[in-house]
C-alpha positions in Angstrom: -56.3 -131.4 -9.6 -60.1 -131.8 -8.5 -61.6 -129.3 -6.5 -62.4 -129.4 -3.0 -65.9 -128.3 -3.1 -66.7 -128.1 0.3 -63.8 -125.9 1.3 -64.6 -123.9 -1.7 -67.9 -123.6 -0.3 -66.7 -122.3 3.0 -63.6 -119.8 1.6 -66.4 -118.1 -0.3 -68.5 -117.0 2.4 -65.6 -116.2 4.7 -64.0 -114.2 1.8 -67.3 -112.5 1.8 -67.7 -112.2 5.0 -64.4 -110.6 5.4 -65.0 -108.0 2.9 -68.9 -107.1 3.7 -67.9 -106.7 7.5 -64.5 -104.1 6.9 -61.3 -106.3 5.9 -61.2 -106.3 2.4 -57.3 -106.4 2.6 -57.3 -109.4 4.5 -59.9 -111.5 2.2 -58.0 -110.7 -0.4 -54.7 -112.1 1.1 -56.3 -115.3 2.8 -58.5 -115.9 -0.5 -57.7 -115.0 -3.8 -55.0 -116.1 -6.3 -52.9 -114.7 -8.5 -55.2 -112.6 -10.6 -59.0 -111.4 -10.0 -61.5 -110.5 -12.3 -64.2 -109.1 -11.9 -67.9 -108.6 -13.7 -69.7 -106.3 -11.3 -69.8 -103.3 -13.6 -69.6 -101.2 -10.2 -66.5 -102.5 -9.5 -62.9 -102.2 -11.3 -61.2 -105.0 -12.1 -58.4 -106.6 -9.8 -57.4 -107.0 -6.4 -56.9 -103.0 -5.8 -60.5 -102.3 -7.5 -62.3 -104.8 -4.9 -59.9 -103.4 -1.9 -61.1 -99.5 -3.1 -64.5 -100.6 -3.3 -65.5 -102.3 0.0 -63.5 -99.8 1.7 -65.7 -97.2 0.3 -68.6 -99.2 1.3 -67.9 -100.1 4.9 -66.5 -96.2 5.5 -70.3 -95.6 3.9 -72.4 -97.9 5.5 -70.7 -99.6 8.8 -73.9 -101.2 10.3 -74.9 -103.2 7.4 -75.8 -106.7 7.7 -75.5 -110.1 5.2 -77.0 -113.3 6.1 -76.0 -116.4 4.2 -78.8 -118.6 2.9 -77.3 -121.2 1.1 -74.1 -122.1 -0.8 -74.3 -124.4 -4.2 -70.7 -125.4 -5.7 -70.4 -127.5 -8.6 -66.3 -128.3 -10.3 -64.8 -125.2 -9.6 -67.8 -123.0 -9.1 -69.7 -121.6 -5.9 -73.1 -119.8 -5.8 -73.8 -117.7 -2.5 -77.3 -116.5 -2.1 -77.6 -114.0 0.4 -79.8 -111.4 2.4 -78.3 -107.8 2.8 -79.7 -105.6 5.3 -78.4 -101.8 4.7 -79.2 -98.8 6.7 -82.6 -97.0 6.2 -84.1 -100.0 5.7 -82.7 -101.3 2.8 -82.4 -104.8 2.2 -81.4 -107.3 -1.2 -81.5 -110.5 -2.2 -77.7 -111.4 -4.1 -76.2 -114.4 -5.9 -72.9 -113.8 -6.2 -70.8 -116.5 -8.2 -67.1 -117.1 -7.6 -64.5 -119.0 -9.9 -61.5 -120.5 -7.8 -58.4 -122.3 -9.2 -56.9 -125.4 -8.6 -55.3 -123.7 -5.5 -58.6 -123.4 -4.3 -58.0 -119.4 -4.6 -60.7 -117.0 -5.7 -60.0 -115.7 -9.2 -63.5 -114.7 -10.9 -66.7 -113.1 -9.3 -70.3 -112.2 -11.1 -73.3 -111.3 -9.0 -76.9 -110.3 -9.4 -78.2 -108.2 -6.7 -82.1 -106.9 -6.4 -84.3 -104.7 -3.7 -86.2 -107.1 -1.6 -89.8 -106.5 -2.9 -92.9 -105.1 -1.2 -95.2 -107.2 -2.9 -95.0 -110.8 -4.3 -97.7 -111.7 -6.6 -97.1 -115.7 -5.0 -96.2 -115.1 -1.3 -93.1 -116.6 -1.6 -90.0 -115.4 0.0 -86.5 -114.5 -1.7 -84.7 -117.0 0.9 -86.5 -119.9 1.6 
């Protein structure tokens, strides 16, 4: 069964979204098949890992922010680059890559994350 890219697109940011902003529960029952693995070495794999995990991090940090800058998909994969904005300041740059089936459920994730320099040698930004 081909893959519907664009809603592939959009289930990945809401399952995201969901997550990042305090229902990891319900992204993982509107989003994500059967199985889920995972390759954030932070994070165990499986459904109950990712639950543990964003629940940690919302309980930790409630007023952070994510901003979506783009979303690339290609067959049965979708790239999210994003820009976090955590308490104190903080703020990253992610791509996060997510795997779905031919259910158009969520069943892989890898991701990259990285501090927002101070300094760029070029002057260009992380998000445009």
């Amino acid at each position: 069964m081909p893959q519907n890219i664009e809603a592939n697109k959009k289930n990945a940011i809401d399952f995201y979204r969901t997550a990042f902003e305090g229902a990891p529960i319900k992204a993982i029952e509107r989003y994500v098949g059967r199985d889920y693995i995972q390759h954030n070495p932070l994070v165990g794999d499986g459904k109950q890992s990712f639950i543990d995990y964003f629940t940690e991090m919302v309980d930790q940090y409630p007023n952070k922010q994510i901003e979506f800058i783009r979303a690339v998909a290609e067959d049965d994969l979708v790239a999210l680059h994003t820009h976090q904005q955590w308490p104190e300041g903080a703020e990253y740059v992610t791509m996060d890559f997510f795997r779905f089936d031919e259910n158009g459920k969520i069943i892989e994730h890898w991701d990259a994350i990285q501090l927002v320099p101070e300094f760029s040698k070029n002057g260009n930004s992380m998000f445009l």
